[in-house]
Residue, then its C-alpha position, 0 to 999 in steps of 0.5 A: x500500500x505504501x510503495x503504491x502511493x509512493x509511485x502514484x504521488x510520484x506520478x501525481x507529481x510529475x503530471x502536475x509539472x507537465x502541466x504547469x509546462x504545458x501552460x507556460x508554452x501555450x499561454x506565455x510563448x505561443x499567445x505572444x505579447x498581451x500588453x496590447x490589452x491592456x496598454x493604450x498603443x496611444x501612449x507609445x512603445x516606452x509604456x508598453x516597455x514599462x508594463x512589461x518590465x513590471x511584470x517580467x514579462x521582459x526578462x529571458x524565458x528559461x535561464x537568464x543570460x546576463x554576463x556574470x548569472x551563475x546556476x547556482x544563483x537565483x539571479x540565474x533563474x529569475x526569467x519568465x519561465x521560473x515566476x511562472x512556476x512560483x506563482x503557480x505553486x504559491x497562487x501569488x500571481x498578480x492578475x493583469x486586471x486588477x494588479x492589487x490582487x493575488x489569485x490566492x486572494x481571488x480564489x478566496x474572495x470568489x471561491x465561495x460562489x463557485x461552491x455554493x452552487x456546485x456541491x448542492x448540484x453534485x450532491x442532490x445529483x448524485x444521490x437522486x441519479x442513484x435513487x432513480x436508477x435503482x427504482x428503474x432498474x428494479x423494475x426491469x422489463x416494465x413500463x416503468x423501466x421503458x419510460x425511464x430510459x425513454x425519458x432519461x434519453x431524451x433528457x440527454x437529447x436536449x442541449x445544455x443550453x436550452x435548460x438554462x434559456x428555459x430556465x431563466x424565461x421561466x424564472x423572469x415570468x415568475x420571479x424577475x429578481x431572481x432569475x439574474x445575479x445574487x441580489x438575494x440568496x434565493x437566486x442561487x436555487x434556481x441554476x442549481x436546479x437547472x443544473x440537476x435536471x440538465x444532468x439527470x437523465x445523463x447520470x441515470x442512463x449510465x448509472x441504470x446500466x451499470x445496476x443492470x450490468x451486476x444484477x446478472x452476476x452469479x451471486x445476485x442469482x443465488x441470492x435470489x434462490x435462496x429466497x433474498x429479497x430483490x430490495x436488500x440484493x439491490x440496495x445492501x449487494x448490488x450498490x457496493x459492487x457498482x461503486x467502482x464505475x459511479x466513483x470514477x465518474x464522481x471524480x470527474x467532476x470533483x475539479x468543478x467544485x471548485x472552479x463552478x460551472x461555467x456556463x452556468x456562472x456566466x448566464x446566471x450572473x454567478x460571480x464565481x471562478x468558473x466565470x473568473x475563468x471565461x472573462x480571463x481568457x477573454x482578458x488574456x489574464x494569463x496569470x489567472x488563467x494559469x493559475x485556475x489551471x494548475x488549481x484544477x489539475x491538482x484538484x483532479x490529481x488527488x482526486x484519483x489517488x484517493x479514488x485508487x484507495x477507495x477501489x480497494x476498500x469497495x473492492x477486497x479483490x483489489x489489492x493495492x501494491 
């Protein structure tokens, strides 16, 4: 168990990197000079020099050049690439929007939004998908079960952003004041509510299949001739064997729990990170985008080792080593 870890944090580590790399290339080299965002061309080159020296956006990119910069000294390692690294990993990087404030600030500031509208979605979400899916699938073969998948698949049909179109011209023919913003703590209900329903039929498909899947095991049917209940095989048996696929499929969203949803936070009105994200890159605030970026990965990261773990305690056939 502990060797396991050891590679895994190891490779955590090393992903991590290759991602705080892979973000430096895209947004630092490839996306080219941003301070034509953000410096008027009318006050001339030397304001333009001025907002990058500021920044250190002047500076060599890797290694600094300078006659008489050793490896050994930090002088040597004061460029671009090396800031970048350090302001991923300490979330101290200076938005170019607003140059008084850190990320790490920022995340405090808005984190709480993006919070507040994502875990009631996935939690809500998560346990009416479960529910619906074991009624469903208990009743396999029936009506139930056909209108069901019929209503689930058509759920999946219609696009997320029709839910959300609906949702908001419903709620400004009902309650206008709630239906944009955060003037009151009632409007946070309502994309919270689109976000459920959006995501329902989705979950319930799969989560049907996979109660299916194992209800043709071998010891369901044993079970079952010994005279078991179908509701305690279900709901005692079959439910912890089947949660090896639902986890994978709750860490996937774990990153959005902190970052929100984006789309939802943009139409809504909801000032949280997920909407910090999108106006960044419309913004071209590369440390806010770059920094959000490494918050997600790692996010994403821990959330797999700790799903690795959870497959051994769900699971006693997996062993860990």
């Amino acid at each position: 168990m502990g060797a396991y870890l050891l590679r895994r944090l190891i490779l955590s580590v090393f992903t991590i990197l290759g991602v705080m790399v892979l973000t430096f290339v895209l947004f630092n080299l490839i996306a080219g000079d941003v301070s034509s965002n953000y410096v008027n061309p009318k006050l001339g080159d030397q304001a333009k020099q001025d907002w990058l020296e500021k920044r250190g956006l002047n500076k060599d990119v890797i290694f600094n050049k300078t006659a008489g910069a050793k490896f050994w000294t930090g002088e040597f390692y004061d460029t671009q690439f090396w800031r970048h690294m350090i302001d991923c990993v300490t979330f101290q990087g200076h938005s170019y929007r607003y140059p008084d404030k850190t990320l790490m600030s920022i995340i405090a500031e808005k984190a709480k939004y993006s919070l507040a509208l994502t875990v009631p979605m996935m939690a809500i979400g998560w346990f009416a998908g479960l529910a619906i899916s074991a009624f469903v699938a208990y009743f396999r073969g029936t009506i139930i079960d056909r209108a069901g998948v019929f209503i689930t698949v058509l759920g999946m049909c219609v696009p997320f952003l029709a839910y959300m179109i609906l949702g908001q011209w419903a709620m400004f023919q009902i309650s206008p004041q709630h239906a944009w913003g955060l003037a009151s703590p009632v409007n946070i209900y309502v994309p919270v509510a689109i976000g459920v329903i959006a995501g329902l039929g989705g979950s319930v498909r799969f989560y049907r299949t996979v109660f299916l899947d194992e209800m043709n095991r071998d010891y369901v049917r044993t079970a079952r001739a010994k005279g078991v209940p179908l509701p305690g095989i279900l709901f005692r048996h079959v439910l912890r064997n089947c949660m090896l696929p639902i986890l994978t499929s709750v860490v996937m969203s774990i990153p959005f729990l902190i970052m929100g949803s984006l789309l939802l936070e943009q139409f809504f009105g909801v000032n949280g990170l997920g909407d910090l994200f999108l106006s960044s890159i419309n913004d071209r605030d590369v440390p806010i985008i770059t920094g959000l970026t490494f918050l997600t990965t790692v996010i994403y990261v821990i959330g797999l080792v700790i799903t690795d773990i959870l497959y051994a305690v769900f699971d006693p056939r997996i062993r860990l080593r």
